[in-house]
C-alpha positions, 0 to 999 in steps of 0.5 A: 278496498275498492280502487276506483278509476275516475275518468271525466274530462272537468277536473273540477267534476274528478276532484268532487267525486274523489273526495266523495268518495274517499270520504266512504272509508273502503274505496281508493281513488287510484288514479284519474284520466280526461278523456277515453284513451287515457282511461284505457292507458290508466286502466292497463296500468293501474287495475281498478275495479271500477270506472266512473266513466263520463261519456261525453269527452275529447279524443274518444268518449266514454261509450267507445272505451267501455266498448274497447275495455269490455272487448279486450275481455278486462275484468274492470266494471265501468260505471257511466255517470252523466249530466245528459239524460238522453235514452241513447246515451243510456241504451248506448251505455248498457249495450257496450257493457257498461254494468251501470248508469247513474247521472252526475246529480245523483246524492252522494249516498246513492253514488257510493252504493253504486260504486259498492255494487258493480263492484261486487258484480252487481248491475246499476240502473236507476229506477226512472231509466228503466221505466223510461227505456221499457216505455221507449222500446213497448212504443218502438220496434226493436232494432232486432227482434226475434227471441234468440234460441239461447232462451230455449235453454232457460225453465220456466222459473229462469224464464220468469226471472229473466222477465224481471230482470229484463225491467231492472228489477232487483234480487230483493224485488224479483224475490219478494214478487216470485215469494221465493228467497234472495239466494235462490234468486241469485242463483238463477240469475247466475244460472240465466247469465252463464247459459245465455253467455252474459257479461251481467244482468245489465246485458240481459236487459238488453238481450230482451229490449233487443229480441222484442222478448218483452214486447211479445210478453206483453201481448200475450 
């Protein structure tokens, strides 16, 4: 069973995603918190596996308490759901630590397979925020450019895969576009993580956006 944490300040917004959810037979709703600092409060005492997390809230918003659960090291996967589609919220979001951002019009098929998938470690980011970031980050500088030397340690095929991954690209996509087996693609996305010290793959689109690894790429 999957316990879910939900955290968002309209209680009408928490009572429609907990019976969304509990409708899917495998996840719990545990517990719920309006603002960030009661979801820190409610994650230390309950443990959930995943959390809905809003962003805009009252006392402290969701950006600061993923960045606060992710800094004390938890092993809870925050999921940040939104009604404002603003690249800085997303880029705000994945830069923190959060394992993935969806906005809160999202079916609710989508948003179970979501909850279903950072909880067993994946990363979620919708197809169109993505797009919109590569955009975004091909037009502007990036913040800190520079290939880290961490990149170093990668071989070429890792390399090749970290592309991918740097544009959202699923196993199942990365697979079918290298010819090579959703296994082995899992393992070298593990591989890439532990050598480049990641917390998941969210924060390896990150690292690329940051570094101007996708820029220099995509000039060559």
């Amino acid at each position: 069973m999957i316990r879910v944490l939900l955290c968002d300040d309209q209680e009408l917004v928490r009572a429609g995603f907990r019976m969304i959810l509990e409708l899917a037979g495998d996840i719990e709703v545990v517990g719920e918190a309006a603002d960030g600092a009661a979801c820190l409060r409610a994650v230390a005492e309950l443990s959930p596996d995943v959390v809905l997390m809003d962003v805009r809230m009252p006392t402290m918003d969701g950006i600061e308490a993923t960045r606060r659960l992710v800094a004390a090291g938890s092993a809870v996967r925050v999921l940040v759901l939104t009604t404002f589609d603003l690249d800085q919220h997303v880029y705000d979001a994945m830069r923190v630590g959060a394992s993935g951002f969806l906005l809160k019009d999202v079916p609710r098929e989508q948003l179970v397979a979501a909850v279903r998938m950072v909880a067993r470690g994946d990363a979620v980011l919708a197809p169109a925020v993505v797009t919109r970031l590569v955009h975004r980050f091909v037009a502007e500088p990036p913040p800190a450019a520079g290939v880290p030397d961490a990149l170093g340690a990668l071989s070429a095929r890792e390399l090749e895969v970290f592309g991918h991954l740097a544009s959202g690209a699923s196993n199942a996509e990365i697979a079918q576009t290298l010819f090579l087996g959703e296994a082995t693609v899992k393992t070298h996305v593990a591989r890439i993580l532990a050598k480049l010290g990641l917390r998941d793959r969210v924060q390896a689109v990150v690292l690329a956006y940051e570094s101007g690894y996708r820029l220099r790429r995509g000039r060559r």
